[in-house]
C-alpha positions in Angstrom: 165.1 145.8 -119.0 161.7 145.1 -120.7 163.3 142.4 -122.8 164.7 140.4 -119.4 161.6 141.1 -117.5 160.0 139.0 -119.5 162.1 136.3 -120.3 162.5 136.2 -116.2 158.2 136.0 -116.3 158.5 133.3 -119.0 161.0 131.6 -116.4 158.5 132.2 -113.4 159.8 132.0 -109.3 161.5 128.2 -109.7 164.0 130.5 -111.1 164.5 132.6 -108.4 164.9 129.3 -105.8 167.6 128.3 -108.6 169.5 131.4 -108.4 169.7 131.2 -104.5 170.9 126.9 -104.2 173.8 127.9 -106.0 177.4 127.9 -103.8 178.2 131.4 -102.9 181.9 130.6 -105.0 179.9 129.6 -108.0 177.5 132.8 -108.0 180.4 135.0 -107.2 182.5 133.7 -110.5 179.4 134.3 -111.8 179.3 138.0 -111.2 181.7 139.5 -112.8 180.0 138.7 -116.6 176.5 140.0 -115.6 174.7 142.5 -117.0 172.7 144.8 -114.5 169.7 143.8 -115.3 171.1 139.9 -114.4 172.7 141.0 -111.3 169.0 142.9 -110.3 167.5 139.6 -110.8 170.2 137.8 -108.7 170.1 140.2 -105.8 166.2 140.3 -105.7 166.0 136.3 -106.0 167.7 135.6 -103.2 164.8 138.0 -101.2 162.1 136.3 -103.1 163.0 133.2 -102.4 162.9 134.3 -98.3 159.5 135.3 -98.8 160.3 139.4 -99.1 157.3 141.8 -99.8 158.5 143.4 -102.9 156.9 147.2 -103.4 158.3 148.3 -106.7 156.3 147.5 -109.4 158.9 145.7 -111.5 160.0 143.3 -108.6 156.3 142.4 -108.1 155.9 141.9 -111.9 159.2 139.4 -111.8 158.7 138.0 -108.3 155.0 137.7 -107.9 152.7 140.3 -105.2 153.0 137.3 -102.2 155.4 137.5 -99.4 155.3 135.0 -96.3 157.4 134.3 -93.4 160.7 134.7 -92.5 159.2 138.0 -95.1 163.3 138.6 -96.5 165.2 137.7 -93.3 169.0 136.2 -94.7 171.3 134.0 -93.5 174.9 135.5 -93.2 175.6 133.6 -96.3 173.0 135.1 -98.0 173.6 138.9 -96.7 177.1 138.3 -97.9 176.0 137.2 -101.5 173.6 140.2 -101.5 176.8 142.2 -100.5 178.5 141.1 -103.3 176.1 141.6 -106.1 175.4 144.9 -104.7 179.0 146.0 -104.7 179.3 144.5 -108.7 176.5 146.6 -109.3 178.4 149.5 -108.2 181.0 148.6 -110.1 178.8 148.4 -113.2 177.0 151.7 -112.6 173.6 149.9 -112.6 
């Protein structure tokens, strides 16, 4: 995880805002060849990218310490990609 962390700090947030534009049917292809570590970033980016206050000290390291408004609220799209990644996760015992 170390390794991706920091490539992901290298990358900084536009990343993140990246991660989210993509069509759901694009990211969901996606999935199935992600490592966990890639599929953390994916589910998290969508959060950071809605402004979420991250707690854990790995999400703040990737993500940044600042949340703002709508603070993690999702669309329905964006609960159902977050449904998906989690449920590859699972999948991948991550």
């Amino acid at each position: 995880m170390k390794r991706f962390t920091a490539t992901l700090l290298a990358a900084g947030v536009a990343t993140a805002v990246t991660l989210t534009s993509l069509s759901s049917a694009m990211a969901q292809s996606g999935y199935s060849r992600m490592s966990c570590d890639q599929l953390w970033y994916a589910r998290n980016a969508i959060y950071a990218a809605k402004g979420y206050c991250f707690e854990t000290r790995q999400a703040i390291a990737v993500f940044g310490p600042a949340c703002f408004p709508p603070f993690g609220k999702l669309t329905s799209g964006e609960k159902r990609r977050v449904a998906e990644i989690k449920k590859w996760e699972r999948r991948r015992g991550c």
